[in-house]
C-alpha distance (Angstrom), angle and dihedral (degrees) to the residues before:
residue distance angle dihedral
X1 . . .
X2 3.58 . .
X3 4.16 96.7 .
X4 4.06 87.7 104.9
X5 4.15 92.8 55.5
X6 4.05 90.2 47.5
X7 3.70 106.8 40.4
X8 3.88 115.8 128.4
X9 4.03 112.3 -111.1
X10 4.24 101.4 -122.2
X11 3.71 88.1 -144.5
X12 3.89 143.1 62.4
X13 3.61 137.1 -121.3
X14 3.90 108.2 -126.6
X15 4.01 129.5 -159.2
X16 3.82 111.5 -104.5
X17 4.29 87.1 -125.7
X18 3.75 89.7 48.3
X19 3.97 84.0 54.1
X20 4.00 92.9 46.0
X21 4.17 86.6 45.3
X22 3.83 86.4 51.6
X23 3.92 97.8 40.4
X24 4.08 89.9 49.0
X25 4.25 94.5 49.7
X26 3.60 108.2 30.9
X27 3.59 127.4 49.0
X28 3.69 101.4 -173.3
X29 4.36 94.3 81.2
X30 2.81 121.5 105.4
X31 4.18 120.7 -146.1
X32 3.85 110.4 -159.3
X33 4.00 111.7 -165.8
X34 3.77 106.5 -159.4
X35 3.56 99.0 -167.3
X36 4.00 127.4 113.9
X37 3.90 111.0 -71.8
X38 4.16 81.9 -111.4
X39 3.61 97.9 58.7
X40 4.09 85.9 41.5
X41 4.00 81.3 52.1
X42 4.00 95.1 47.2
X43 4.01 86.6 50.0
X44 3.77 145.7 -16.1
X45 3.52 137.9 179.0
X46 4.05 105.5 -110.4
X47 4.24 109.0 -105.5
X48 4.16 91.1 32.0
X49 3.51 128.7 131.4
X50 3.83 116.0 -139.1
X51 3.86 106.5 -134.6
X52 3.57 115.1 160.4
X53 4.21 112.2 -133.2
X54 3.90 81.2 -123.8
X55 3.56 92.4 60.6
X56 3.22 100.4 36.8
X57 3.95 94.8 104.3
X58 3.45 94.3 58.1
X59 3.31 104.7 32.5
X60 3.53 113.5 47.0
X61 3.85 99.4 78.9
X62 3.88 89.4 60.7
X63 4.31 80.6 60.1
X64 3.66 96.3 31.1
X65 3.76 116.5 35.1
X66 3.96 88.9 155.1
X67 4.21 111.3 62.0
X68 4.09 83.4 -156.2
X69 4.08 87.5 63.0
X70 4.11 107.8 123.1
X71 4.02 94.2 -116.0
X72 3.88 113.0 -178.6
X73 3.82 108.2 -174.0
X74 4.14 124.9 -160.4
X75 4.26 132.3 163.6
X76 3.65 118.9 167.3
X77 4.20 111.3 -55.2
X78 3.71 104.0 -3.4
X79 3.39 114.4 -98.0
X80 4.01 96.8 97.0
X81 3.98 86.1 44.2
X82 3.91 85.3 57.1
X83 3.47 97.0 43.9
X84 4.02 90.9 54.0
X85 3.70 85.2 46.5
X86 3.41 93.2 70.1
X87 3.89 100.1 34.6
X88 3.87 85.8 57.1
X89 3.87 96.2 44.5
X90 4.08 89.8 48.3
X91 3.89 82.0 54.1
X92 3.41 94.0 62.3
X93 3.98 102.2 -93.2
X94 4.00 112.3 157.1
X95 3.78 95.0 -171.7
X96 3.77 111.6 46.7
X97 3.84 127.2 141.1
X98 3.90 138.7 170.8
X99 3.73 114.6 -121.7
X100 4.27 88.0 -175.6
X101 3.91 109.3 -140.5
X102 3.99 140.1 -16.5
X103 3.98 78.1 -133.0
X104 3.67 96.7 80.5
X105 3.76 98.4 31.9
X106 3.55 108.7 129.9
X107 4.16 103.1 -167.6
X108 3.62 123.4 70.0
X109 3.90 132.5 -59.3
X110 3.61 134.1 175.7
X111 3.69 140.3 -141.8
X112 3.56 123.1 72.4
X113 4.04 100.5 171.8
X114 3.81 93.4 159.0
């Protein structure tokens, strides 16, 4: 009855400088924005992906063809990064983590097409 409320998340929640450290030395991560392709549009953080959470079923093996690849997922305040998070891990993704939101990103980001 209560196995839903209790169940483990199969990712982690990494700091935004961690993912800025990461971004900057190693060229093999892969940052997933989940947000609408207009939000991507308005403004990104530089190196992302733009995959929409409702494509992220079918579109994540064309970015990911190995499940160990370090994926580190963000949209606007969390919740949608979260949300993917999970999705990805229940498809069989080792290496998933939860950058939060775009909104409290302190480095830069381009874009701006308003």
């Amino acid at each position: 009855m209560f196995n839903g409320l209790f169940k483990k998340k199969d990712y982690n929640d990494i700091d935004q400088s961690e993912v800025k450290k990461r971004l900057d030395t190693d060229k093999d991560v892969l940052l997933i924005d989940v947000r609408t392709p207009e939000e991507y549009a308005e403004v990104h953080i530089p190196k992302s992906i733009s995959l929409p959470l409702n494509q992220l079923q079918t579109g994540i093996s064309k970015i990911a063809k190995d499940k160990s690849a370090e994926l580190i997922v963000y949209c606007l305040s969390g919740r949608r990064a979260a949300s993917a998070c999970g999705q990805l891990a229940e498809m069989g993704y080792l290496n998933v983590s939860n950058m939060g939101g775009i909104q409290s990103w302190p480095y830069q980001t381009v874009g701006g097409h308003k």
